[in-house]
Backbone as a printed PyTorch tensor [residue, N CA C, xyz], in Angstrom:
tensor([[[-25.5670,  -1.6180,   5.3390],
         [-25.2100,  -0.3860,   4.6520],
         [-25.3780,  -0.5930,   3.1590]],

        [[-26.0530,   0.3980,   2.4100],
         [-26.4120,   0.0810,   1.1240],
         [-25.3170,   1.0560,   0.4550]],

        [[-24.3500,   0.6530,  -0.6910],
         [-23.7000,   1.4960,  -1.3810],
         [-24.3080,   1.7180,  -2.7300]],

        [[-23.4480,   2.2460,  -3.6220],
         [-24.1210,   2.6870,  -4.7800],
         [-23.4550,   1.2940,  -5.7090]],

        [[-22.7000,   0.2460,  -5.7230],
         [-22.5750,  -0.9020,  -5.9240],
         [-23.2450,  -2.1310,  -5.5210]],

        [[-23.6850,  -2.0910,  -4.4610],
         [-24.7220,  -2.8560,  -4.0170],
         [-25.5760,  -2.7600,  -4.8120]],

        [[-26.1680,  -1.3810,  -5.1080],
         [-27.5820,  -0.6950,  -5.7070],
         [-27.4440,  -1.1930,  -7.4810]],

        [[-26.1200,  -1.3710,  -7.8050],
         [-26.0820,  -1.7640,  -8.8650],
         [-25.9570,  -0.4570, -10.3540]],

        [[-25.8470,   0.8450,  -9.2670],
         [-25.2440,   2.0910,  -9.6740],
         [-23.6330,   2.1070,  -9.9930]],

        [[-22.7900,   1.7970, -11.1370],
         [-21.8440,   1.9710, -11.3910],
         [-21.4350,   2.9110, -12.5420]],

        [[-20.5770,   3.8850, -12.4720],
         [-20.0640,   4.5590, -13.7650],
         [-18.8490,   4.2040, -14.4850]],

        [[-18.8120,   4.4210, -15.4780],
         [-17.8810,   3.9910, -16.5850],
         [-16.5500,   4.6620, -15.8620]],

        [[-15.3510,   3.5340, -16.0670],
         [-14.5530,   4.3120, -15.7350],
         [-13.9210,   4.9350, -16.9060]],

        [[-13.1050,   5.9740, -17.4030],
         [-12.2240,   6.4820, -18.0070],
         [-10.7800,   6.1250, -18.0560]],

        [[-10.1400,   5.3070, -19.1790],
         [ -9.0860,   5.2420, -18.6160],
         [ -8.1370,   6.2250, -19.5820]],

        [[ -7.2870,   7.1860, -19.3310],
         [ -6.3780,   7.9280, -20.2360],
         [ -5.2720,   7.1020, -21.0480]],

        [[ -4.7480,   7.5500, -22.0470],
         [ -3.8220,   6.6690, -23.0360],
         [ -2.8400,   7.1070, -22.7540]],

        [[ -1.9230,   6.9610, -21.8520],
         [ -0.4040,   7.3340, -21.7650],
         [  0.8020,   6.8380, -22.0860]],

        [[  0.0410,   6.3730, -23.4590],
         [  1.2420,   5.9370, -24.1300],
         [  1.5690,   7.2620, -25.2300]],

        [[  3.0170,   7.4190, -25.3050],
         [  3.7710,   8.3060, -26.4030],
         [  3.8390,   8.0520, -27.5940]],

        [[  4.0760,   8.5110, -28.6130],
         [  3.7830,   8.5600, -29.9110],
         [  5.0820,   8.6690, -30.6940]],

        [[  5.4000,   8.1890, -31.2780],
         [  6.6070,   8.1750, -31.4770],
         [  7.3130,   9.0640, -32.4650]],

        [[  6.1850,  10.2520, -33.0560],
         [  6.4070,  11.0090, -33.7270],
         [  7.0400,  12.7760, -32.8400]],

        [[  6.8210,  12.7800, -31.3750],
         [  7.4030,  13.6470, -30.6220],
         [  8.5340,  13.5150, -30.5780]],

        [[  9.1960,  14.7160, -30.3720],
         [ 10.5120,  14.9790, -30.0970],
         [ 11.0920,  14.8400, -28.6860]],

        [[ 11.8290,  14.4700, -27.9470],
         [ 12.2140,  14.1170, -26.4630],
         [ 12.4400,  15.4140, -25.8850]],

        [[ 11.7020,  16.2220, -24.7800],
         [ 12.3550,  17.2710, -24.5640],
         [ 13.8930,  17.5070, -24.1690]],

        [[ 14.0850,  18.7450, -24.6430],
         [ 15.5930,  19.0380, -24.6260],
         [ 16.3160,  19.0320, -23.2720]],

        [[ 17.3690,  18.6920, -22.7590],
         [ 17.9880,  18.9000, -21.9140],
         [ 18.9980,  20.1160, -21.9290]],

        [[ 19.5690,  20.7430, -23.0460],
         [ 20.2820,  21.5310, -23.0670],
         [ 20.5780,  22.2670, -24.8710]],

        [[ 20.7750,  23.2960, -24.6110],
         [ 20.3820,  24.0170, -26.0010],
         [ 21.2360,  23.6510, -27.1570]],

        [[ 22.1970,  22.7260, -26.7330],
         [ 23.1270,  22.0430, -27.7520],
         [ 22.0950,  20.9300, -28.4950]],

        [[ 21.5370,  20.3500, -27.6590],
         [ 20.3780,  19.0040, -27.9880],
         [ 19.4980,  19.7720, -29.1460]],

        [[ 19.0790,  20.4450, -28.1950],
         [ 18.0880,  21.1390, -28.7820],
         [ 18.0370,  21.3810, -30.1410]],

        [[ 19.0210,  22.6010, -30.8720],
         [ 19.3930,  22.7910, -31.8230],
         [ 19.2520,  21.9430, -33.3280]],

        [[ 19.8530,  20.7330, -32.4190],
         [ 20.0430,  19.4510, -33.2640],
         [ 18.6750,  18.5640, -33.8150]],

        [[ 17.6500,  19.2740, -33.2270],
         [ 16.6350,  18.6020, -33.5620],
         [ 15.5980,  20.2030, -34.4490]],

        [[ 15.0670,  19.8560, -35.4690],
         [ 14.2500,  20.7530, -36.1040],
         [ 12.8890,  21.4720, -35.4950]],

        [[ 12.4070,  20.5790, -35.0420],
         [ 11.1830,  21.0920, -33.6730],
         [ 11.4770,  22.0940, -32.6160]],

        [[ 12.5170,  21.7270, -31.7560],
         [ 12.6220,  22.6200, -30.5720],
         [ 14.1090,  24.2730, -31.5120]],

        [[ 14.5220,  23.8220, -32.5240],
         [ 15.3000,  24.5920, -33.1670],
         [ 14.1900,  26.2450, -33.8040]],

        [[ 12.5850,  25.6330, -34.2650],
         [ 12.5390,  26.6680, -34.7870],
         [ 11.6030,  27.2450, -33.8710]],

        [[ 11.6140,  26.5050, -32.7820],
         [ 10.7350,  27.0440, -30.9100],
         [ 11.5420,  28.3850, -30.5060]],

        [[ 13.4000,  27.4270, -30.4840],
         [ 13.8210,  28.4610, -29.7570],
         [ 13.8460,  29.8750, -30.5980]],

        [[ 14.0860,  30.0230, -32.2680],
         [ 13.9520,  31.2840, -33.0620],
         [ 12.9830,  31.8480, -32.9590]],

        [[ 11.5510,  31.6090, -32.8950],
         [ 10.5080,  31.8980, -32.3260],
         [ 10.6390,  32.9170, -31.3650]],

        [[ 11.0850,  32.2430, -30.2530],
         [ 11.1490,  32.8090, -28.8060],
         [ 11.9410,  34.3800, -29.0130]],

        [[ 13.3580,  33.8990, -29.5440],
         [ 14.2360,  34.8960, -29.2010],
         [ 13.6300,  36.4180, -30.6630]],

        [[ 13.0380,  35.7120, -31.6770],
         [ 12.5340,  36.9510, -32.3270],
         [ 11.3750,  37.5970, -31.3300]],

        [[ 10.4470,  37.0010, -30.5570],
         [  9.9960,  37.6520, -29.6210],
         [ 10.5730,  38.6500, -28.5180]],

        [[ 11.5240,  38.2760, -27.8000],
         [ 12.3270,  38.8320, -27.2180],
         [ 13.3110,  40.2390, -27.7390]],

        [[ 13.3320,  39.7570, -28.9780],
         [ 13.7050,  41.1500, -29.7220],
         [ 12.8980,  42.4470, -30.5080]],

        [[ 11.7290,  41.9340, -30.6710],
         [ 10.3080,  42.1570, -31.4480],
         [ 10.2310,  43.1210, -30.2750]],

        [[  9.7810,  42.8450, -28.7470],
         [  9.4680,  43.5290, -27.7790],
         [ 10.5090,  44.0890, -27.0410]],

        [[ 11.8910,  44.4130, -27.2980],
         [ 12.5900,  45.7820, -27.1670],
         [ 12.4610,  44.7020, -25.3860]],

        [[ 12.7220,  43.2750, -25.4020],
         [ 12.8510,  42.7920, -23.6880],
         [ 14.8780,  42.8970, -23.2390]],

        [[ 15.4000,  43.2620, -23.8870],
         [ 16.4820,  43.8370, -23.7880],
         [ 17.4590,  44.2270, -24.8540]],

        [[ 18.6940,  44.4280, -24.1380],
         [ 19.8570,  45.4120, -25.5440],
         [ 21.1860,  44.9220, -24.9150]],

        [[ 21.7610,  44.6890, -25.8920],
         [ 23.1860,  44.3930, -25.9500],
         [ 24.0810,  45.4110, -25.8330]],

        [[ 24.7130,  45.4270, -24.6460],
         [ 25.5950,  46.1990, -24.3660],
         [ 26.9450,  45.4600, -23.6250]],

        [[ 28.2390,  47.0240, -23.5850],
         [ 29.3340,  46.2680, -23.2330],
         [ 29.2860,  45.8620, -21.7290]],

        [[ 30.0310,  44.9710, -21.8150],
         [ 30.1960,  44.7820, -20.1270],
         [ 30.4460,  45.5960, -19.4230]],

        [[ 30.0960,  46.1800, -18.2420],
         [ 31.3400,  47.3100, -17.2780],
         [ 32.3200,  46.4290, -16.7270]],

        [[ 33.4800,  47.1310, -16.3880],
         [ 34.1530,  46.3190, -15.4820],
         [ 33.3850,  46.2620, -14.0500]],

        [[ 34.3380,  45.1330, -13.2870],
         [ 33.6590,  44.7700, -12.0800],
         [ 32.2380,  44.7620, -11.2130]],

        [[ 31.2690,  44.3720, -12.5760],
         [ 29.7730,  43.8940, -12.5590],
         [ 30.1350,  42.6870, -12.9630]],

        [[ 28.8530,  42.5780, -11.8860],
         [ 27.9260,  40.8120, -12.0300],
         [ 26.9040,  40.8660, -13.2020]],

        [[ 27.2240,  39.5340, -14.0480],
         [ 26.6230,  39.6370, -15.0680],
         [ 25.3530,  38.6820, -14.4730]],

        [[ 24.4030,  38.5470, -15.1860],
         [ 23.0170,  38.0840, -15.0070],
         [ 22.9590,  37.1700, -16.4240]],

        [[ 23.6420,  35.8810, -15.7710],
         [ 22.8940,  34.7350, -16.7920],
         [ 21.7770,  34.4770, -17.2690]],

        [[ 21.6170,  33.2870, -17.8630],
         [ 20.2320,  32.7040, -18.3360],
         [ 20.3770,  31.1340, -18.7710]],

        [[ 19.0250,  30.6040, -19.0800],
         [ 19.1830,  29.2420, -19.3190],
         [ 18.2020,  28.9650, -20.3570]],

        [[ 17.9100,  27.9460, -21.2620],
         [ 16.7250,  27.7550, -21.9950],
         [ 16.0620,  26.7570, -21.2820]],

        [[ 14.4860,  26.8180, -21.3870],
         [ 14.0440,  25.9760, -20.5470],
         [ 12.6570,  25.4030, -21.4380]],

        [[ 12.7750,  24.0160, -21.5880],
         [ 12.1190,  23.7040, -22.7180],
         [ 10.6270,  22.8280, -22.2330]],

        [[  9.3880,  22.9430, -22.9720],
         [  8.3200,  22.0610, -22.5630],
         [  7.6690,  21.6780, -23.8070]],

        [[  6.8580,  20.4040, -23.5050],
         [  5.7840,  20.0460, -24.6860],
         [  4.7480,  20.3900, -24.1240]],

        [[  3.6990,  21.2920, -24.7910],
         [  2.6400,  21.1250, -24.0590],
         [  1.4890,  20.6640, -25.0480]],

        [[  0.3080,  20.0660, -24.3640],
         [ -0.0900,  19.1500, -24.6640],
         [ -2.0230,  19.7890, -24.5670]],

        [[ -2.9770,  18.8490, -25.7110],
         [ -4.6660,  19.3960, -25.2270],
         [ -4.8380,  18.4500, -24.1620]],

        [[ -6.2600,  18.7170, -23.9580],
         [ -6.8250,  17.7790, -23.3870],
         [ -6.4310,  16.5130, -23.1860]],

        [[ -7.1020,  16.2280, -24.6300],
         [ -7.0000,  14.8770, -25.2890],
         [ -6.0330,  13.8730, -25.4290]],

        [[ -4.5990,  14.5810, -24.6790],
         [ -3.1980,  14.2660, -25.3470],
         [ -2.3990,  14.4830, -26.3610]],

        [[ -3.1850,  15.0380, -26.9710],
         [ -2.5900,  15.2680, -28.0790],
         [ -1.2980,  16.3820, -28.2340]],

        [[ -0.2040,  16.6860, -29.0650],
         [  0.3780,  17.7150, -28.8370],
         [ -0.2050,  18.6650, -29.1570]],

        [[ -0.2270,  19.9610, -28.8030],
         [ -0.3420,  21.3760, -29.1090],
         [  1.0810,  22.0610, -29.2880]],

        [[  2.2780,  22.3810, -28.9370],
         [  3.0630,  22.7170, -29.3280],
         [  4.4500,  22.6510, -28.7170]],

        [[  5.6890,  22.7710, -29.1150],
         [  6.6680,  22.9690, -28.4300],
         [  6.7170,  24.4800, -27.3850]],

        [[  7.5750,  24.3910, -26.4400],
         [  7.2900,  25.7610, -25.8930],
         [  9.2420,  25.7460, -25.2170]],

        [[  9.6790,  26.9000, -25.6380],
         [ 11.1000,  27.0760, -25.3130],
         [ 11.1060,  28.2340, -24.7640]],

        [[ 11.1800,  28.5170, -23.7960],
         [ 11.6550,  29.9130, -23.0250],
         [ 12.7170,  30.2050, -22.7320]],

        [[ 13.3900,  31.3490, -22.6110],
         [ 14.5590,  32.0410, -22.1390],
         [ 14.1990,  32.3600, -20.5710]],

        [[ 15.2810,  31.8190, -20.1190],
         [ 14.8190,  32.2310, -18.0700],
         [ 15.9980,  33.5300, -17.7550]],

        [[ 16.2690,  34.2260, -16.9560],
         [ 17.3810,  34.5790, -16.6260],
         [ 17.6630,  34.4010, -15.4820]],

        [[ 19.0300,  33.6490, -14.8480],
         [ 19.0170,  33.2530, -13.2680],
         [ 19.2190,  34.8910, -12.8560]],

        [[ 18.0140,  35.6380, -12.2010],
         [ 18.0700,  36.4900, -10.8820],
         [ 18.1120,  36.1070,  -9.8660]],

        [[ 18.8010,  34.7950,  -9.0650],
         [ 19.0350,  34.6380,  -7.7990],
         [ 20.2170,  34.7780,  -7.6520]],

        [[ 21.6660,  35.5470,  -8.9080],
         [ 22.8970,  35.6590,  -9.0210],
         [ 23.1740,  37.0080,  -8.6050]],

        [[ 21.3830,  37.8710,  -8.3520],
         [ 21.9530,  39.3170,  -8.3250],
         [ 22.2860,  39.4450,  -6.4230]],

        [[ 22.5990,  40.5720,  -6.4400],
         [ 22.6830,  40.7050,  -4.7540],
         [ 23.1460,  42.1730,  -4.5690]],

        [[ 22.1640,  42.3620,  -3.5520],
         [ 21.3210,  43.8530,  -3.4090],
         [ 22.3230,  44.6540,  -3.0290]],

        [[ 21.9150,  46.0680,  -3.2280],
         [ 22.8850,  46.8500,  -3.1230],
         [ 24.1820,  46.9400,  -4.1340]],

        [[ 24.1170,  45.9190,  -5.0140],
         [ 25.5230,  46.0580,  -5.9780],
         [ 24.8220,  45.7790,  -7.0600]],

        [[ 23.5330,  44.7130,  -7.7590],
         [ 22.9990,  44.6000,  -9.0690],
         [ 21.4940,  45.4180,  -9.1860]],

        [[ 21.0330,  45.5060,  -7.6320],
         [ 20.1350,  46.3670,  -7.6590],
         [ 20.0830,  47.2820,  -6.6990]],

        [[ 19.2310,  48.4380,  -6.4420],
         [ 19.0650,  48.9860,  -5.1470],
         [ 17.4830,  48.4610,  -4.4460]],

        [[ 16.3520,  48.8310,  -4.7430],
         [ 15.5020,  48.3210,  -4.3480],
         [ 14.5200,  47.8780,  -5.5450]],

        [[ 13.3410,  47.0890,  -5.0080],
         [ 12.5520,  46.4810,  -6.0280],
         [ 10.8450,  46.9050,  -5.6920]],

        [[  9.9950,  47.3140,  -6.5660],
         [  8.4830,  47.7480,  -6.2120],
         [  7.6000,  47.4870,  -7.1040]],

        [[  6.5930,  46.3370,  -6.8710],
         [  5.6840,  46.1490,  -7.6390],
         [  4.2500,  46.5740,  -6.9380]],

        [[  4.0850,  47.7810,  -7.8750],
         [  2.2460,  48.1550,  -7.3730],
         [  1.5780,  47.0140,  -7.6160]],

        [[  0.6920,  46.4210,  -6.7600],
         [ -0.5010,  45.1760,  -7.0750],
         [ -1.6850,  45.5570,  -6.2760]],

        [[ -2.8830,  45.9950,  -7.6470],
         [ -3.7500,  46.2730,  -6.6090],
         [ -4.9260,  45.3150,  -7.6170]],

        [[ -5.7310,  44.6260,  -6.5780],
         [ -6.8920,  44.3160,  -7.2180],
         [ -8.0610,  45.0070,  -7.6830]],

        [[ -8.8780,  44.6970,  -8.7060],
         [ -9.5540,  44.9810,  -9.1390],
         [-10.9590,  45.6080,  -8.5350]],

        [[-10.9760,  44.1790,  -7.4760],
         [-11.8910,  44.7440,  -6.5570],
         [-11.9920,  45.9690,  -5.7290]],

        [[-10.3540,  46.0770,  -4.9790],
         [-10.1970,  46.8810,  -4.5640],
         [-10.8420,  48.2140,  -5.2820]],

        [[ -9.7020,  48.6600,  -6.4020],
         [-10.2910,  49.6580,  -6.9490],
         [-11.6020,  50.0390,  -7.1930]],

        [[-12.5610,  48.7010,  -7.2490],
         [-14.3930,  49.3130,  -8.0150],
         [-14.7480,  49.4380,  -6.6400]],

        [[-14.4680,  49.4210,  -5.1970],
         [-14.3610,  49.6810,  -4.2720],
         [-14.6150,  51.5990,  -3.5310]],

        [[-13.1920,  52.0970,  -4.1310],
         [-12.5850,  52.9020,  -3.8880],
         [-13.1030,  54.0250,  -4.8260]],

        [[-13.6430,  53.4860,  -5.9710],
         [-14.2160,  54.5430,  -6.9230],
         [-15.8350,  54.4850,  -6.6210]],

        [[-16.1330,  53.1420,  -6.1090],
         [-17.6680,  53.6200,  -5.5220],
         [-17.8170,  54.4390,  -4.4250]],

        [[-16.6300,  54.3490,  -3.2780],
         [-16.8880,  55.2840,  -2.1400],
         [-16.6230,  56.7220,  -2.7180]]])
């Protein structure tokens, strides 16, 4: 059996550098951490002027005897190709697995139609 090593066909291997740099910040575990460090601090202001920029909600009073709908911050480095950093990334989540039907919502409907579909439907 002749392989491509036999043949004396070999390619370079690639090896990636996964070593860390010691100029990154450790991602956050919790928004107290967070804070405390200048990197993920002006991620999370970022975020939440977004969140307010786009009208993604409003502060209002509580009602009595409603379930409120938490949230959590949820933090990443993300990274190029190359390894290199590209940026901090801090999101706001909200736990919706706290709601429960019939009392935080009534029903839920997302239209999803593909694209195809439609150039479909307008050719017939």
């Amino acid at each position: 059996m002749r392989t491509r090593s036999k043949s004396g066909f070999r390619q370079p291997i690639d090896r990636l550098n996964l070593h860390a740099t010691l100029s990154l910040s450790q991602v956050a575990k919790s928004y107290k951490t967070a804070l405390l460090d200048p990197n993920w601090a002006v991620t999370m202001q970022e975020e939440f002027l977004a969140l307010t920029e786009n009208n993604t909600w409003q502060l209002v009073p509580r009602p009595s005897n409603t379930n409120v709908v938490s949230g959590k911050w949820v933090f990443r480095q993300k990274f190029h190709s190359d390894g290199t950093l590209s940026r901090y990334k801090a999101r706001w989540v909200c736990r919706g697995y706290s709601q429960q039907h019939g009392i935080d919502y009534d029903e839920t409907f997302s239209l999803v139609v593909k694209p195809s579909t439609i150039r479909t439907i307008l050719s017939l």
